[in-house]
C-alpha positions as CSV (number, residue, x, y, z in Angstrom):
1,X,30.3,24.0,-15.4
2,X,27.6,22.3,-13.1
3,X,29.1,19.6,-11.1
4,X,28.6,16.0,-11.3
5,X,25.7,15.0,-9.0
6,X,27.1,12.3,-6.3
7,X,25.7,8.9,-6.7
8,X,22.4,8.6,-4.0
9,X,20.3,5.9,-2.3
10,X,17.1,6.1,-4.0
11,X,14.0,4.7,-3.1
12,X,11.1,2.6,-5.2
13,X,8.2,4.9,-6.5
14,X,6.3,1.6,-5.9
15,X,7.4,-1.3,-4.2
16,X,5.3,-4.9,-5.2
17,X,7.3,-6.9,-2.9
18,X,6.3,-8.9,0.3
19,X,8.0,-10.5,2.4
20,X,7.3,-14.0,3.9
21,X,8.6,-15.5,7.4
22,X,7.3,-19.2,8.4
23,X,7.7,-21.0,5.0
24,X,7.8,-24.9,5.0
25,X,11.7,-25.5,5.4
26,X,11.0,-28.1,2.5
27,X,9.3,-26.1,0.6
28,X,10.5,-24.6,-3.4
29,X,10.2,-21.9,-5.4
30,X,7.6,-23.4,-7.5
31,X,5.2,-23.9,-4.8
32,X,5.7,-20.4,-3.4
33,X,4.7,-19.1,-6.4
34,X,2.0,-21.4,-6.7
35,X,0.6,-19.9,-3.7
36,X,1.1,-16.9,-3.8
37,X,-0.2,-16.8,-7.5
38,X,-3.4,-16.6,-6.6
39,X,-3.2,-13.2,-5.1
40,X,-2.6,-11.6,-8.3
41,X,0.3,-12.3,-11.2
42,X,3.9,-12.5,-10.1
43,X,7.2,-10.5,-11.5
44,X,9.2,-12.9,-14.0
45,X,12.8,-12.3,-15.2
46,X,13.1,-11.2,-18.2
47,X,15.5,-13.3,-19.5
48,X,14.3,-17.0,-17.9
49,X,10.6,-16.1,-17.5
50,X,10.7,-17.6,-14.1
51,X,8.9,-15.7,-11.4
52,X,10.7,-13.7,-9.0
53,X,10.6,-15.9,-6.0
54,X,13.7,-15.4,-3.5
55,X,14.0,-18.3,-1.1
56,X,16.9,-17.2,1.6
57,X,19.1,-20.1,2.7
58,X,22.0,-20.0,5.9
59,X,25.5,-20.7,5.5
60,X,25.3,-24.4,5.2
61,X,22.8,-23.8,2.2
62,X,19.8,-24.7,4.4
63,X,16.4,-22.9,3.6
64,X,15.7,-20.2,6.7
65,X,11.7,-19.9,6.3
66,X,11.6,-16.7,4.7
67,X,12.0,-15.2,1.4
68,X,10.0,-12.8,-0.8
69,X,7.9,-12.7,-3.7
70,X,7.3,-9.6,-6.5
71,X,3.7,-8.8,-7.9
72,X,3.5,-7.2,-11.2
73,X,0.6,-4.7,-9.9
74,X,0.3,-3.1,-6.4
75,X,-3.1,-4.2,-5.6
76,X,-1.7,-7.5,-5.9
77,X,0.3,-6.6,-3.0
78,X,-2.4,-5.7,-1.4
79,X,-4.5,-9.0,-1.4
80,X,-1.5,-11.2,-0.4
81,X,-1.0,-8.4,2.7
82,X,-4.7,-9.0,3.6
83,X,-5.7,-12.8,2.7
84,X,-1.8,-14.1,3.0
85,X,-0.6,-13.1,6.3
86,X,-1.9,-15.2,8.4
87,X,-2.9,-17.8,6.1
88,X,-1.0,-22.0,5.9
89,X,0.6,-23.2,2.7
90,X,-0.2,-26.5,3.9
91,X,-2.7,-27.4,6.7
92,X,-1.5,-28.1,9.5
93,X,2.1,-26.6,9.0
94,X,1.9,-23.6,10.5
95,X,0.8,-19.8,9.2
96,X,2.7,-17.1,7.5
97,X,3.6,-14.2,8.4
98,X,3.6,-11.4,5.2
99,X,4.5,-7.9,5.5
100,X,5.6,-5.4,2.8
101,X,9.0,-5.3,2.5
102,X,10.8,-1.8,3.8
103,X,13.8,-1.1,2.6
104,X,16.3,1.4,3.8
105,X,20.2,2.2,3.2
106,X,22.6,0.1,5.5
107,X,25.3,2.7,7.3
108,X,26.0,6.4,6.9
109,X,27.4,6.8,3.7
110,X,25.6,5.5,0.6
111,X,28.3,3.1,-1.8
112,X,27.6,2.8,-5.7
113,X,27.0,-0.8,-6.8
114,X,30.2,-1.3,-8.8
115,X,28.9,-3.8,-12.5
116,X,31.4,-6.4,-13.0
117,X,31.8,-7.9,-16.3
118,X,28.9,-10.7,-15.4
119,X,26.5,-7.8,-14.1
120,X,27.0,-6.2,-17.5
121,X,26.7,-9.6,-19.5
122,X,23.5,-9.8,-17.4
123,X,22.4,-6.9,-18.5
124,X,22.7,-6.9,-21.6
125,X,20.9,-10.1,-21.7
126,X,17.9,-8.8,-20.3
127,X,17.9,-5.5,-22.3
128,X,17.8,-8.0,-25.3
129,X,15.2,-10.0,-24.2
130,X,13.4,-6.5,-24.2
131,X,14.0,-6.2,-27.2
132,X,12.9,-9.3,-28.9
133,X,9.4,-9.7,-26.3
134,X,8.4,-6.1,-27.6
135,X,9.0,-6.9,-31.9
136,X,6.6,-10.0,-31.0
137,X,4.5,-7.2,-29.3
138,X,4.8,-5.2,-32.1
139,X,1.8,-4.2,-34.1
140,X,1.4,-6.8,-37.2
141,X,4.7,-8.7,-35.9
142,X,3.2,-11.9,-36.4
143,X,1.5,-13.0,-39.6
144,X,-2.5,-13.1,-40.2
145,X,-2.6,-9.6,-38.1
146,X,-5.0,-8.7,-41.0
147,X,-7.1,-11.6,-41.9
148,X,-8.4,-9.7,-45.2
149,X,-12.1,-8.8,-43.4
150,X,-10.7,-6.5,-40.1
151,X,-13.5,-8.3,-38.1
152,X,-11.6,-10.2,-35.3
153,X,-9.7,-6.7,-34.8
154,X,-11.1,-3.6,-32.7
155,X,-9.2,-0.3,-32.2
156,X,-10.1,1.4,-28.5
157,X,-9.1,4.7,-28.4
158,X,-8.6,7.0,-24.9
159,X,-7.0,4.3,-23.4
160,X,-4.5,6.3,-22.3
161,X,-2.3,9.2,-22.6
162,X,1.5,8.5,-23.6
163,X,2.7,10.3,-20.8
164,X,1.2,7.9,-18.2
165,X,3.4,5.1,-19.7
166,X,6.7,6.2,-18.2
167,X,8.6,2.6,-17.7
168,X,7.9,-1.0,-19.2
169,X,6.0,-1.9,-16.1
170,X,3.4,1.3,-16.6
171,X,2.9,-0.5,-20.5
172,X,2.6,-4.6,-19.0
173,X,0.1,-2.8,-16.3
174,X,-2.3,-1.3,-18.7
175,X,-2.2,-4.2,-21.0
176,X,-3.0,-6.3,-17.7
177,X,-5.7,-4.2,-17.1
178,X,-7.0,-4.4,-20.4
179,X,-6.9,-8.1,-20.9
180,X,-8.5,-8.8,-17.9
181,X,-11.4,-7.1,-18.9
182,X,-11.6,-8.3,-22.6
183,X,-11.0,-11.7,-21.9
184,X,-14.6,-11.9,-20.1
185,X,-15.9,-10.6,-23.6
186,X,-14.3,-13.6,-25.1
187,X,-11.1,-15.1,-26.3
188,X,-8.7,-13.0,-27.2
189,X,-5.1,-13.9,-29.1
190,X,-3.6,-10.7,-28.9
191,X,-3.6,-7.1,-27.1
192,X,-1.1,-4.3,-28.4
193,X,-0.9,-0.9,-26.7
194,X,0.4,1.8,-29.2
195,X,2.7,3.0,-26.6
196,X,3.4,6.9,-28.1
197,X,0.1,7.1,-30.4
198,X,-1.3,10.1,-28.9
199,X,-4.8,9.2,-29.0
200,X,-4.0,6.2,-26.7
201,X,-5.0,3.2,-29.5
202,X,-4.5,-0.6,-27.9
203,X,-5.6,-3.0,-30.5
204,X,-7.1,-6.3,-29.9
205,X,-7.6,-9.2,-31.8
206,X,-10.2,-12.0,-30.8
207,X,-10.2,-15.3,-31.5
208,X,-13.9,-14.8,-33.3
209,X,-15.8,-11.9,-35.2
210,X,-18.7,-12.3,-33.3
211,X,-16.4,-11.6,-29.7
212,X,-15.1,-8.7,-31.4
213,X,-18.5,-7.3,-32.5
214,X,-19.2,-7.4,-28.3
215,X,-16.7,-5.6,-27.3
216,X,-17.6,-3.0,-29.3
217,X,-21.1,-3.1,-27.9
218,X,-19.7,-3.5,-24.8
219,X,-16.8,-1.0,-24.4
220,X,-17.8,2.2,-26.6
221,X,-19.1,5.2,-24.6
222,X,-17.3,3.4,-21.2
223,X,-15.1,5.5,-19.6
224,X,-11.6,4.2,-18.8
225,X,-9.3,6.2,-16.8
226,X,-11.7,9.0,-17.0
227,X,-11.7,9.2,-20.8
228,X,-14.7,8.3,-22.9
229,X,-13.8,4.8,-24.9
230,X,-13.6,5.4,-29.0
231,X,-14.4,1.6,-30.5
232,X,-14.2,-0.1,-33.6
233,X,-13.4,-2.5,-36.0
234,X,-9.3,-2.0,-37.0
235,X,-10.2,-0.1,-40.8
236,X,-8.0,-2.7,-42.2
237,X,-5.3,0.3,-43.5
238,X,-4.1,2.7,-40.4
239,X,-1.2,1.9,-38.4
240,X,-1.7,3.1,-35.3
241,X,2.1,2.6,-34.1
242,X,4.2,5.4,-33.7
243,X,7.7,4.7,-34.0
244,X,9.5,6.3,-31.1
245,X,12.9,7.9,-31.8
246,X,16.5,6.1,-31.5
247,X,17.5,7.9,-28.7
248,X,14.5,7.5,-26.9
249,X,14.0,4.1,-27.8
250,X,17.8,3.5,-25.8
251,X,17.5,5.7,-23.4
252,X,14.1,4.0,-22.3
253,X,16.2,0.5,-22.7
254,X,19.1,1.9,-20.7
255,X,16.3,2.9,-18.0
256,X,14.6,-1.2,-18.5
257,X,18.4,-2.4,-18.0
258,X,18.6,-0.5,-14.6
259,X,15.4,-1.3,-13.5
260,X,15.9,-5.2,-14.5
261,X,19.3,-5.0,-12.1
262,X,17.8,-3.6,-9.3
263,X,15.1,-6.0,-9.3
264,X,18.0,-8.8,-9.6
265,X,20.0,-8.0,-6.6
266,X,19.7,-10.4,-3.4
267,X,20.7,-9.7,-0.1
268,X,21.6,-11.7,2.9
269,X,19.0,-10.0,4.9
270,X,16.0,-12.0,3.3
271,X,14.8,-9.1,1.3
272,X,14.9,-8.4,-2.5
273,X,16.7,-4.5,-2.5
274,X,15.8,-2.6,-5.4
275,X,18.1,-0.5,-4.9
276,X,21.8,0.0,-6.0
277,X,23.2,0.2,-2.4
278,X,23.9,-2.0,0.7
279,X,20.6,-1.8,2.0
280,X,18.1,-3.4,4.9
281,X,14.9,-3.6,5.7
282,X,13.5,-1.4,8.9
């Protein structure tokens, strides 16, 4: 019988965080995000939408002047590294200093976060939220998803392979990508990425015929992750979703629910820990 494996600090694949020293002591966590918004999009919670802006505060409840703020996509990072530190919030007040945020376990001996009844409440909150955001994601979820001509819709195929698409965050990255290049095509209302379609189909659906007509100018024959780009109108008949199995489907939740907790969890520190440990920065 193979023994149990013992519970292990465990360290971000990639970490999207930065942390921020020389904040405006009246500052808030709307114009922190604000700012820092323009380096690329922010984290949100799952469950309030609200991006994931820590402010720390002292034991009389009196902001510090740090605090830290999550990007959805590394690059992101990146830009608020090279254009951020440095940089004022408000002319005049001072400059920032940003860094990425290190993390590292606190002591010898690593200590399992233990879920109370709230963490679990929490939990399942956000795993619902999941839920819910991905059936309005869903292909054909909302009505007029075929407008009886198939001309506002174009199918791109090679888009991706499933196997790239490991964790919620690999799916809102591609269909970041892909918006960001669409929308310059023109308006767009919708983008679906068929998640486990094996030819990598993403759908999307423009506001006008003659934008979708574009795109398919534009994008066939492009190359896109080092795949050739397959484009055109949605035949008005396949469904390109593949319905991924039970298990899968909750064990891929169950993965989302940890993720989503580890993303959660504060520290007096002044960092965000990902991690289910007492943990520090370096």
């Amino acid at each position: 019988r193979k023994n149990k494996s013992k519970p292990r600090w465990k360290k971000s694949k990639i970490n999207t965080y930065v942390y921020i020293q020389g904040l405006p002591l009246d500052t808030d966590v709307e114009e922190v995000a604000e700012f820092f918004s323009k380096y690329g999009v922010l984290r949100t919670d799952e469950v309030t939408g609200k991006p994931l802006v820590k402010l720390y505060r002292d034991d009389a409840g009196g902001l510090k002047g740090d605090g830290r703020v999550g990007f959805l996509k590394k690059p992101s990072l990146d830009l608020a590294l090279q254009l951020g530190n440095g940089s004022s919030m408000r002319e005049g007040e001072g400059t920032l200093t940003v860094t990425e945020a290190v993390f590292q376990q606190k002591g010898g001996q690593f200590v399992a976060k233990q879920e109370d009844d709230e963490a679990k409440k929490k939990r399942a909150m956000r795993v619902a939220a999941q839920k819910k955001r991905e059936r309005k994601l869903d292909w054909g979820a909302d009505e007029g998803v075929d407008d009886g001509r198939g001309l506002r819709i174009v199918i791109m195929l090679h888009m991706f392979s499933p196997s790239d698409l490991h964790t919620n965050e690999d799916k809102q990255q591609l269909q970041f990508e892909i918006e960001t290049e669409v929308c310059k095509i023109g308006e767009i209302e919708k983008v679906t990425v068929f998640e486990n379609n094996p030819e990598g189909a993403v759908a999307v659906k423009f506001k006008e015929a003659k934008s979708a007509e574009k795109c398919i100018t534009t994008m066939k024959g492009r190359f896109f992750g080092g795949k050739e780009i397959e484009c055109d109108f949605w035949d008005g008949v396949t469904n390109h979703q593949v319905k991924e199995s039970a298990d899968k489907e909750d064990a891929r939740l169950d993965s989302f629910g940890d993720w989503c907790d580890n993303q959660s969890s504060d520290s007096d520190t002044g960092i965000n820990y990902d991690y289910d440990s007492d943990e520090g920065p370096d």
